[in-house]
C-alpha positions as CSV (number, residue, x, y, z in Angstrom):
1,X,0.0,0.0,0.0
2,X,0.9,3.7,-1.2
3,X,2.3,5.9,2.0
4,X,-0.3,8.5,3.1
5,X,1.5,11.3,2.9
6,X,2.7,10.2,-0.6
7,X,0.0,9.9,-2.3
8,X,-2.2,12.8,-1.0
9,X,0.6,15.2,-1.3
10,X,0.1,13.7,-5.0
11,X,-3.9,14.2,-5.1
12,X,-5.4,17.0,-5.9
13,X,-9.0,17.7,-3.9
14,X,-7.6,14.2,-0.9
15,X,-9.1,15.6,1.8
16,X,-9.3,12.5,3.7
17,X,-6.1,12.9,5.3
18,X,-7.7,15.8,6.8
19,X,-9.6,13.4,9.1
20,X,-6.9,12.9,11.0
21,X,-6.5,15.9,11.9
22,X,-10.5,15.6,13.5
23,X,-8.7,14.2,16.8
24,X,-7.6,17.4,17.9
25,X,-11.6,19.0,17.2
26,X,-12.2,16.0,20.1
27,X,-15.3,15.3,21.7
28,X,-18.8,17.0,21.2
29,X,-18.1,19.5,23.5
30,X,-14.8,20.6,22.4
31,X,-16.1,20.6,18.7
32,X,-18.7,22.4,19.7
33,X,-16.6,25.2,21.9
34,X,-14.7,26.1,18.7
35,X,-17.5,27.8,17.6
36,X,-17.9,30.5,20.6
37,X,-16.4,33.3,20.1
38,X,-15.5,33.4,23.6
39,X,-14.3,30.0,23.8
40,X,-10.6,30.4,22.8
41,X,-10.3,33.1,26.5
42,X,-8.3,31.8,29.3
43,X,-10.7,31.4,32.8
44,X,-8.1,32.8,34.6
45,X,-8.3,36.0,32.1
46,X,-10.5,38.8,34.0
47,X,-13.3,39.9,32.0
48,X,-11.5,43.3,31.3
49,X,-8.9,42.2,29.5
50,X,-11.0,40.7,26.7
51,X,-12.4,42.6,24.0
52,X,-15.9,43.0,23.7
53,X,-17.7,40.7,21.7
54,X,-20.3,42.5,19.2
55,X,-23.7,41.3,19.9
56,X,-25.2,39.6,16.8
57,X,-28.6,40.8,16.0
58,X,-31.0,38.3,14.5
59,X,-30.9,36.7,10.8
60,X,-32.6,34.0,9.3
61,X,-30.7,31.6,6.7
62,X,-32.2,30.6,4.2
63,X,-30.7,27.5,2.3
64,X,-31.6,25.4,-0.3
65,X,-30.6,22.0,-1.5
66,X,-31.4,18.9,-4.1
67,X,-33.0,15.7,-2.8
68,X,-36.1,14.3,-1.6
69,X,-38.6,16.8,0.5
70,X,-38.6,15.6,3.8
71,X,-42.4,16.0,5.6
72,X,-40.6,17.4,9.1
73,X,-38.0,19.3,7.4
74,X,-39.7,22.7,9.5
75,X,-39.6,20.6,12.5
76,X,-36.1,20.2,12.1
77,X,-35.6,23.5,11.3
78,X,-36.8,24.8,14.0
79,X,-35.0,21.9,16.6
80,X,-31.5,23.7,14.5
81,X,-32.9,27.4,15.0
82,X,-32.9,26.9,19.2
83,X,-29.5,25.1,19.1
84,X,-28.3,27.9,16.8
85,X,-29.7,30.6,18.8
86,X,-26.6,31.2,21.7
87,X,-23.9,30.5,18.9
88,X,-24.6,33.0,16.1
89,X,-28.0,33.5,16.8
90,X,-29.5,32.2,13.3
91,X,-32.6,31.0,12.6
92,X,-32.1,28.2,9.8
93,X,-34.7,27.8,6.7
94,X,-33.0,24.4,4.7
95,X,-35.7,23.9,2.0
96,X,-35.5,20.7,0.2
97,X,-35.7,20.5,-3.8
98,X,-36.2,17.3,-5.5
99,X,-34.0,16.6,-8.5
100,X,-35.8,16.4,-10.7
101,X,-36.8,20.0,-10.7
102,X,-33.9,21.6,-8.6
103,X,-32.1,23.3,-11.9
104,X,-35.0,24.7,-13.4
105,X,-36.6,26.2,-9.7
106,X,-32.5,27.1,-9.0
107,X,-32.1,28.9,-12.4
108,X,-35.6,31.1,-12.0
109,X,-34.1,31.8,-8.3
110,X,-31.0,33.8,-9.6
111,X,-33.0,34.7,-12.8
112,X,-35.5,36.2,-10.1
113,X,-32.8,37.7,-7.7
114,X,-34.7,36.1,-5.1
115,X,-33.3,36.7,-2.1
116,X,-31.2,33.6,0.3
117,X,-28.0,32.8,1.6
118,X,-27.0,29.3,0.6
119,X,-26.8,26.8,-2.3
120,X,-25.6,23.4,-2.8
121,X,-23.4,23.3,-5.9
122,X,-21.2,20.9,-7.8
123,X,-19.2,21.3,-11.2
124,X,-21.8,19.4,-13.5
125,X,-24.4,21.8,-11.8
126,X,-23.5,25.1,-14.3
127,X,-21.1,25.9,-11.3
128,X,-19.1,27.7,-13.5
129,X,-21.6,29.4,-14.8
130,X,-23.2,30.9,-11.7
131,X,-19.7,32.2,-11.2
132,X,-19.3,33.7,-14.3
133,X,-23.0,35.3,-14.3
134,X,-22.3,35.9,-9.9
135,X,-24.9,34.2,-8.8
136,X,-22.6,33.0,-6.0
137,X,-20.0,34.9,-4.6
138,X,-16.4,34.6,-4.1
139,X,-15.7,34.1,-0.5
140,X,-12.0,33.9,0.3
141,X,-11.7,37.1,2.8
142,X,-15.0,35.5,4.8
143,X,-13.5,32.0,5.0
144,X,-10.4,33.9,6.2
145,X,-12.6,35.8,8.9
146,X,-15.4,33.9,9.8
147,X,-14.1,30.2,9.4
148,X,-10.5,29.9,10.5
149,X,-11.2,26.2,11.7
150,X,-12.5,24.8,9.0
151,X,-9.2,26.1,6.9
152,X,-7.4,24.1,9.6
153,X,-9.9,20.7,8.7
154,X,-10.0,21.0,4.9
155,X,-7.3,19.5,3.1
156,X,-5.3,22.8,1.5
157,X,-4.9,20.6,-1.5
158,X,-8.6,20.7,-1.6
159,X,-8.8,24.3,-1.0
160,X,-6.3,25.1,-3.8
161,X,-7.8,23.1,-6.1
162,X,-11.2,24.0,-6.0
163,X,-10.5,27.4,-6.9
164,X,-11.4,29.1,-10.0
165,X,-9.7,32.3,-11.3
166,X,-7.6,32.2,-8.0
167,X,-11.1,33.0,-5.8
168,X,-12.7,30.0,-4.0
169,X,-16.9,30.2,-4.8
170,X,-17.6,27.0,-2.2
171,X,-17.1,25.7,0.9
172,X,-16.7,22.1,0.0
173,X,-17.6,18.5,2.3
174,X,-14.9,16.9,3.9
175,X,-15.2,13.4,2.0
176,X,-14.1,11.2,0.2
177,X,-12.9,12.5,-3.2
178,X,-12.2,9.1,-5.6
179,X,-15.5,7.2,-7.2
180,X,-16.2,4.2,-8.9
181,X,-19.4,3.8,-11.3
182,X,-21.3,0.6,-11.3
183,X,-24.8,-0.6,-10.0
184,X,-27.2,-0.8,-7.2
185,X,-29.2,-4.0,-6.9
186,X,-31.9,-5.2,-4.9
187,X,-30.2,-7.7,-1.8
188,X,-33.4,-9.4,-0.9
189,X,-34.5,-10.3,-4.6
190,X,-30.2,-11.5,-5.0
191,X,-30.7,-13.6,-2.4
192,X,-34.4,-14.8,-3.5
193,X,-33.0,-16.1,-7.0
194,X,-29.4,-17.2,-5.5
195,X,-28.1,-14.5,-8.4
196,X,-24.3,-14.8,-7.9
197,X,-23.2,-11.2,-8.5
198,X,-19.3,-12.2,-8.5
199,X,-19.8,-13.1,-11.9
200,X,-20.6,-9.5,-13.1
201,X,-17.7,-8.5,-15.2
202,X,-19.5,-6.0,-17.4
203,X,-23.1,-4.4,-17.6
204,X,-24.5,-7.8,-20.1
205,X,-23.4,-9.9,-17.5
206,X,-26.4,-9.1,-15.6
207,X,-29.0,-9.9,-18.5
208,X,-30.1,-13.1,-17.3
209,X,-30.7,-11.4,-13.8
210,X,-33.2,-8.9,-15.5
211,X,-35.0,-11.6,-17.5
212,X,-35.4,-14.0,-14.2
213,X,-37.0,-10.4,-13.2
214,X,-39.0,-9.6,-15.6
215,X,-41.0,-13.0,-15.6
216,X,-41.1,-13.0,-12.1
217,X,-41.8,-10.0,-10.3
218,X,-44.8,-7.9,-11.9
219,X,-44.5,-4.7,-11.8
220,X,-40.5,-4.6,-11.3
221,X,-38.4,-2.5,-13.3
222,X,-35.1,-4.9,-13.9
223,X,-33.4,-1.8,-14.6
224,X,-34.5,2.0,-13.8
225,X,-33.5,4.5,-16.2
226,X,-34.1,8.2,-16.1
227,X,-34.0,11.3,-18.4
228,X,-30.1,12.3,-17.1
229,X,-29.6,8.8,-15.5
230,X,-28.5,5.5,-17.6
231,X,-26.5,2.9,-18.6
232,X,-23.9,5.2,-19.6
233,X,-23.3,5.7,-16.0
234,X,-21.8,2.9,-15.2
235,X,-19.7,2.0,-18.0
236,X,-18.5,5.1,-19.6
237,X,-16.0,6.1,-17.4
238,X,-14.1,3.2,-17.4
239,X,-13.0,4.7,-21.6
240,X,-12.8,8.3,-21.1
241,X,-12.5,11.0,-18.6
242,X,-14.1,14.5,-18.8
243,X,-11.7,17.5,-19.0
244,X,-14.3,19.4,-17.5
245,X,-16.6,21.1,-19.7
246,X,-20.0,22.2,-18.8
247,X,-21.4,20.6,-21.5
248,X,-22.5,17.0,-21.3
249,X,-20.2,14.8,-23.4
250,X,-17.9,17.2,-24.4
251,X,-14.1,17.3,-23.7
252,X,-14.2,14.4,-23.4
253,X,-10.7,12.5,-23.2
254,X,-9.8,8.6,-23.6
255,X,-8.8,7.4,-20.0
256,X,-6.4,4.8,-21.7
257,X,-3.9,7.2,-22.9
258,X,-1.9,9.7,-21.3
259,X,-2.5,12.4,-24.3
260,X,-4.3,15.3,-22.7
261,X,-6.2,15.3,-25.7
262,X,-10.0,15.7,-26.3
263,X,-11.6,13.6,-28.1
264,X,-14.8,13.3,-30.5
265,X,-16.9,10.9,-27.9
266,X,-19.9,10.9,-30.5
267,X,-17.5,9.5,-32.9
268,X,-16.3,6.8,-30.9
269,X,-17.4,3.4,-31.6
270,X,-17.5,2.8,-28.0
271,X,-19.9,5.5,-27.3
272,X,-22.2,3.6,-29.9
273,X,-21.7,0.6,-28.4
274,X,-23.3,2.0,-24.8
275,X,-26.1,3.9,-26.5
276,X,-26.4,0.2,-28.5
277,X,-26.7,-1.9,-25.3
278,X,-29.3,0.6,-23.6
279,X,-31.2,0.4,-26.9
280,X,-31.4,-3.6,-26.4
281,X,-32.1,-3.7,-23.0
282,X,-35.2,-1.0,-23.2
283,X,-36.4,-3.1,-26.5
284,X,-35.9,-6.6,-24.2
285,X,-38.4,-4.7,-21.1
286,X,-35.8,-4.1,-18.8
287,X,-35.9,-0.5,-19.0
288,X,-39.2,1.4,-18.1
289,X,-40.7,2.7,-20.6
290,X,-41.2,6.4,-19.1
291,X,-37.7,6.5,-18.8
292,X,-36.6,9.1,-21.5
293,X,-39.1,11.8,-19.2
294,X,-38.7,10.6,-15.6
295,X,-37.5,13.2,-13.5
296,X,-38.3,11.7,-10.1
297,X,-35.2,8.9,-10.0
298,X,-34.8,8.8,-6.3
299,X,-38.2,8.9,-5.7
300,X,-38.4,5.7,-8.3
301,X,-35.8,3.9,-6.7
302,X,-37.1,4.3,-3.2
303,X,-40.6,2.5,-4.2
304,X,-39.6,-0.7,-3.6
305,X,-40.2,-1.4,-7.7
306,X,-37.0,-1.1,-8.6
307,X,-34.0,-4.1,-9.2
308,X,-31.2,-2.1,-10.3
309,X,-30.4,1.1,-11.4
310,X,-26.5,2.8,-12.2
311,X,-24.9,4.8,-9.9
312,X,-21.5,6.4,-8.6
313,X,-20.1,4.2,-6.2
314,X,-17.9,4.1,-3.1
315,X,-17.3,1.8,-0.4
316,X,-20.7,1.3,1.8
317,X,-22.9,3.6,-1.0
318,X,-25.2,0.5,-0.8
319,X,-25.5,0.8,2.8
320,X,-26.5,4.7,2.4
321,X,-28.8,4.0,0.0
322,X,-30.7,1.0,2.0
323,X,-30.5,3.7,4.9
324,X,-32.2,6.6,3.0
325,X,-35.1,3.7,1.5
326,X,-35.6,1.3,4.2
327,X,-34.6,-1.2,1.2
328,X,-31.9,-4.1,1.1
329,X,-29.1,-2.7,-1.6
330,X,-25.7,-4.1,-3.2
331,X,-23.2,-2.8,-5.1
332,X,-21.7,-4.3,-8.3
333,X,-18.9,-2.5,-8.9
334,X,-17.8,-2.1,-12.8
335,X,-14.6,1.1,-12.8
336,X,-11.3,1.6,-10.5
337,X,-11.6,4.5,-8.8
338,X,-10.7,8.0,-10.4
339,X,-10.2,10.8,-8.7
340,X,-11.1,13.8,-10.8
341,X,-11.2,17.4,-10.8
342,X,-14.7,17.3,-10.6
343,X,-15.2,14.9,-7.7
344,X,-13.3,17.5,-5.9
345,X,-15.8,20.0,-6.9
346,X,-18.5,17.0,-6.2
347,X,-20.7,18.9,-3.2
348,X,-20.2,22.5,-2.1
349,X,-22.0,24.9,-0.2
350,X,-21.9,28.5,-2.3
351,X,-22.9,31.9,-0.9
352,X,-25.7,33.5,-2.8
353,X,-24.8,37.0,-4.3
354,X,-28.6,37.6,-2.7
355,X,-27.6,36.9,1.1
356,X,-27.7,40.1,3.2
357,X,-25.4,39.0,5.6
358,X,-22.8,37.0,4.5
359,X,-20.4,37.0,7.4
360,X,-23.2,35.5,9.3
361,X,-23.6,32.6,6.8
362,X,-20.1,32.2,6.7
363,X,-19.8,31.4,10.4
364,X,-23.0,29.2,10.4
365,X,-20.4,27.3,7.4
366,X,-18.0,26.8,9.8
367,X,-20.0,25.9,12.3
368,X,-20.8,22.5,10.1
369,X,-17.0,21.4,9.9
370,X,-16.3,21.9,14.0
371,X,-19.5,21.0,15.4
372,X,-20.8,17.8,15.6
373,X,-24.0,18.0,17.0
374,X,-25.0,20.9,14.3
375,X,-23.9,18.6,11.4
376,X,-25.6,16.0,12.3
377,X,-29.0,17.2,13.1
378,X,-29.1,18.3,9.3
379,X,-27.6,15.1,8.5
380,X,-29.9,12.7,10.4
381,X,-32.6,15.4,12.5
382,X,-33.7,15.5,16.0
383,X,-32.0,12.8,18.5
384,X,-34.9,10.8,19.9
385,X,-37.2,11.8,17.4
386,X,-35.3,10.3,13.8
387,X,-32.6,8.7,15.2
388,X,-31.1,7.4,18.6
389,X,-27.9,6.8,20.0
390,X,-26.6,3.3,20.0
391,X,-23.3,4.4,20.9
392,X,-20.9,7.3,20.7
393,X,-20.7,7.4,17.1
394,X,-23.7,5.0,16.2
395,X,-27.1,5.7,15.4
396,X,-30.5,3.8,14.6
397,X,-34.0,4.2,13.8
398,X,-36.3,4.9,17.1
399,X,-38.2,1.6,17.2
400,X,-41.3,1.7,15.1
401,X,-39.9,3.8,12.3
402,X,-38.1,3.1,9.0
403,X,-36.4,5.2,6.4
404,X,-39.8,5.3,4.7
405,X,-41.9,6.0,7.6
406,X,-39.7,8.6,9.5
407,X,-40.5,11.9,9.0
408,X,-37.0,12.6,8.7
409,X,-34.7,10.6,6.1
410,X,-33.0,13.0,4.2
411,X,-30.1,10.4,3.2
412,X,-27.5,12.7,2.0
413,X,-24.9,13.7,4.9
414,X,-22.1,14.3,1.8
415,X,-23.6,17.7,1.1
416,X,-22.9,19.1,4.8
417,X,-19.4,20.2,6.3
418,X,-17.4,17.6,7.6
419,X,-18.4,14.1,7.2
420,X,-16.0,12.4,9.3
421,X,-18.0,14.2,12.1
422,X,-21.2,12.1,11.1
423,X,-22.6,9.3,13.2
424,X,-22.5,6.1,11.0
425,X,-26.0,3.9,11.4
426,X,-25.8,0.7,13.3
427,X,-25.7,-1.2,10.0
428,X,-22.7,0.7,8.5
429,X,-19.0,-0.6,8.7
430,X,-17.5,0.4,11.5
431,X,-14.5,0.7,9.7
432,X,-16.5,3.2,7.3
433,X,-13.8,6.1,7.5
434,X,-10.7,4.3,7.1
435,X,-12.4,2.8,4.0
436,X,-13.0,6.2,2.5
437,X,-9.3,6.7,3.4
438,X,-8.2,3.7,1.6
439,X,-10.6,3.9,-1.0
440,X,-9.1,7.4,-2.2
441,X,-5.5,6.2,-1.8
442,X,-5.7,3.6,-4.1
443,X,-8.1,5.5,-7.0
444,X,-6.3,6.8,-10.1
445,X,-5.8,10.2,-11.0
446,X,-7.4,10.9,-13.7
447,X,-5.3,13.4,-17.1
448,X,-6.1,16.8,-16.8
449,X,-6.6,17.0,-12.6
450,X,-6.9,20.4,-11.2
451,X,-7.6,21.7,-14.5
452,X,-11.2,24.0,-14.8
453,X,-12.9,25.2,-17.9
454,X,-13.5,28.8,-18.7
455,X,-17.0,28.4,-20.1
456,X,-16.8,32.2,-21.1
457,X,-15.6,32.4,-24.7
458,X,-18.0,29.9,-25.4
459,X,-21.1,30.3,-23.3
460,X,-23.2,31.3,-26.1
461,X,-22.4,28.1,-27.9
462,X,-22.8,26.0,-25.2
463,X,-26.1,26.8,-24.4
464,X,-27.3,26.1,-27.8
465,X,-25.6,23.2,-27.6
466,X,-27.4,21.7,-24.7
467,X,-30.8,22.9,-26.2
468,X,-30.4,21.2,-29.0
469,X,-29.1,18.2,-26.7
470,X,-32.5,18.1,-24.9
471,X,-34.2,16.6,-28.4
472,X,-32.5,13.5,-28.3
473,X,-30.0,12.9,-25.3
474,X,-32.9,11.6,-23.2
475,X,-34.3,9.5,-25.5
476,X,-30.4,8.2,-26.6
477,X,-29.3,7.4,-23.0
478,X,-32.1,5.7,-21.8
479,X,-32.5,3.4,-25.0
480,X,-35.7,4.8,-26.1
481,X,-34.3,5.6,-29.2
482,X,-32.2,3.7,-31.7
483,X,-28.6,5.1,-31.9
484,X,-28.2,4.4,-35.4
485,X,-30.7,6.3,-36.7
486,X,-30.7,9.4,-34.2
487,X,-27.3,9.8,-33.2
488,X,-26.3,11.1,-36.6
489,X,-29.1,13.2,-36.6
490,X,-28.6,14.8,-32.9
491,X,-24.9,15.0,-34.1
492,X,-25.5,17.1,-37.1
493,X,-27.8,19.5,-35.1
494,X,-24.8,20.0,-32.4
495,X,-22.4,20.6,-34.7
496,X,-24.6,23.3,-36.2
497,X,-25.3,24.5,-32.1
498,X,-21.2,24.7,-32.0
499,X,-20.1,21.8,-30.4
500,X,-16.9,21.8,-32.5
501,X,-15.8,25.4,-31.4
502,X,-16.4,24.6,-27.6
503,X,-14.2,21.3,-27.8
504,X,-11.7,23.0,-29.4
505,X,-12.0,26.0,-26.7
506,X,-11.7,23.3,-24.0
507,X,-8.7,21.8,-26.2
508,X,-7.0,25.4,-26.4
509,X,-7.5,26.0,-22.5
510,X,-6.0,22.8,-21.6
511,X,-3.2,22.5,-23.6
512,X,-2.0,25.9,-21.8
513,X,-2.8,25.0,-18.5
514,X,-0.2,21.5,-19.1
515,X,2.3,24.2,-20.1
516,X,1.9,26.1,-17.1
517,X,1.5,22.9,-14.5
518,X,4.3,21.3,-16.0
519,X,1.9,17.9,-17.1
């Protein structure tokens, strides 16, 4: 095995080493104590001798991220607005989004110049875009202010790298950085049929699963598929690696080479191949047949009619997901792990340009990498109520309730601070964390890490691009349509929408970026 210090010194966005740095945050209470103002004094100190500390009048946050509504989100709220109350005196409004329409209600938001604080953001989310059109804001001299300890937590590698233009636009989770792509399959109908899933090698190597399925279980979907969510998952990283344009598809690069050179992916035959297999697969009934216009994935998924589905991976992602549906999960895992510049933009908090007191939202951000207790009450919700302590560290269902049943089963503790702070459910690997570590020091890194598209020179194009994108993309990933036929065709209507001009801008950008970082 690879030295730590080695190989994250070597990795860009590693901020798993970080986590050992969570001893000296200690205990709840010292955590917690980080986060008063007043906390760092000596006793012994008389009361003289320290500065006044500014009294903090009231504000309200008001936050919003993707996922599944949660029906006692306000009760939780409100259970984070009294515990907030003596630290910065913030009164939290987390609004939920479900996926399916979070870009479209996010996009009339800043359209709107509606007025919050926070937003959950990632790099395949426009998150260039909302820089370049400052819908967030850059937050460098607040981080420096307001959130001194979670500089001291967050890998600087991270920290460096997730900056774009030299300005940092997100405070980012404390995670694991490296994934895997593969799929998620239904345990208790594995175990029903005896399926042996060692023998999974590639995506047809779970046809005859689907077909045993599909004869047996009415109304089972062997394999969901959604308008942004496919086959192509799974499999398409394993051939090529993104160079980080905004637009789906393109610079793209072959992961098999070392050329930092994009690629024509529409133009590979191994692109046809994917869209071919997706094609067979919705013709053969494996695939629903809404799939080229369902929006609601997770809320698919956690129906209990669902077999398998493709998904990111990393080690105990089944056991999340079973958590977050109350349903048995396994993961078949199909890539090696890459660490990309875009996993270490994966989740980030972002300061609206809207927020009226940024400074306050900036210490409420802190507060989520140095105190427990906050983190995990958005995390997991009110102790007693959705969860209880089995342990210092370990957490389960009150008895009577489920995933489905609790009011409170948000399932998605990556998008909050400082994950090695969460509890892990009584189900989940002890040995959870040190897994993450592992799991990151062995990935590859992927050509082109560290390197970030300027979306500018091209932002006309690219839009046009992804409208035209819309008419058949869907339809093409989810095996609606044959590829044959409509590929050409949605080709010939992206080239006219410019999609040669913005891989050869991503080209242009990333051959001077290897000059200037030596690659």
């Amino acid at each position: 095995m690879k030295s730590t210090c080695g190989k994250i010194t070597a990795v860009l966005g590693l901020a798993v080493g970080a986590a050992l740095a969570l001893s000296a945050c200690g205990s709840d209470s010292n955590s917690e104590g980080a986060s008063s103002p007043a906390a760092s004094a000596s006793p012994a100190a008389s009361a003289s001798a320290q500065p006044a500390q500014p009294k903090l009048e009231p504000y309200t946050i008001k936050m919003f991220v993707p996922g599944v509504p949660q029906k006692e989100q306000a009760l939780v709220n409100e259970e984070i607005s009294k515990y907030l109350k003596d630290k910065i005196n913030v009164t939290l409004d987390m609004q939920v989004i479900d996926w399916g329409s979070w870009a479209d209600k996010m996009n009339l938001k800043y359209a709107s110049n509606e007025v919050f604080d926070i937003t959950w953001t990632t790099s395949w989310d426009n998150w260039v875009g909302k820089i370049n059109n400052k819908s967030i804001i850059p937050i460098d001299d607040l981080m420096a202010k307001h959130a001194k300890e979670a500089v001291q937590i967050i890998d600087p590698k991270v920290l460096n790298g997730i900056k774009y233009n030299g300005k940092t636009y997100g405070m980012p989770t404390n995670k694991e950085f490296a994934a895997n792509k593969g799929f998620l399959v239904r345990k208790d109908l594995v175990d029903k049929y005896k399926f042996d899933l060692s023998t999974v090698k590639k995506p047809e190597d779970m046809e005859p699963f689907f077909e045993v399925i599909k004869k047996n279980e009415p109304g089972m979907i062997p394999f969901l598929s959604g308008k942004s969510n496919g086959i192509s998952i799974a499999i398409q990283e394993g051939m090529f690696v993104s160079a980080g344009s905004s637009a789906t598809n393109l610079g793209a690069m072959d992961r098999n080479t070392k050329e930092l050179k994009v690629i024509d992916l529409y133009n590979d035959p191994r692109y046809m191949d994917i869209l071919k297999l997706a094609n067979k697969w919705y013709k053969a009934g494996y695939i629903n047949k809404d799939a080229a216009t369902l929006s609601d994935f997770a809320g698919t998924y956690r129906s209990g009619k669902v077999f398998a589905f493709a998904d990111t991976l990393k080690p105990g992602k089944d056991t999340e997901v079973a958590q977050a549906t109350g349903l048995p999960w396994v993961q078949v895992e199909l890539t090696k792990p890459l660490i990309t510049t875009s996993s270490t933009l994966g989740n980030m908090l972002s300061i609206s340009r809207t927020s009226k007191d940024p400074e306050r939202v900036m210490m409420f951000l802190n507060l989520l990498y140095t105190d427990k207790t906050l983190v995990n009450m958005i995390a997991f919700g009110i102790e007693g109520k959705h969860f209880v302590k089995k342990g210092d560290n370990v957490i389960d269902f009150p008895a009577g309730l489920t995933a489905q049943t609790s009011g409170y089963s948000l399932g998605a503790p990556y998008m909050f601070g400082n994950q090695f702070n969460d509890y892990l459910w009584a189900n989940e690997d002890p040995q959870k964390w040190e897994k993450f570590k592992k799991f990151n020091m062995d990935a590859d890194e992927a050509k082109g890490l560290g390197f970030i598209f300027n979306n500018e020179k091209v932002k006309n194009e690219i839009s046009a691009y992804n409208n035209a994108l819309a008419e058949f993309y869907p339809g093409l990933l989810t095996g609606t349509l044959d590829p044959v036929e409509y590929l050409p065709k949605m080709v010939e209507k992206l080239k006219a929408a410019g999609m040669d001009k913005i891989n050869a801008e991503v080209q242009a950008q990333l051959t001077e970026w290897a000059a200037a970082n030596n690659k």
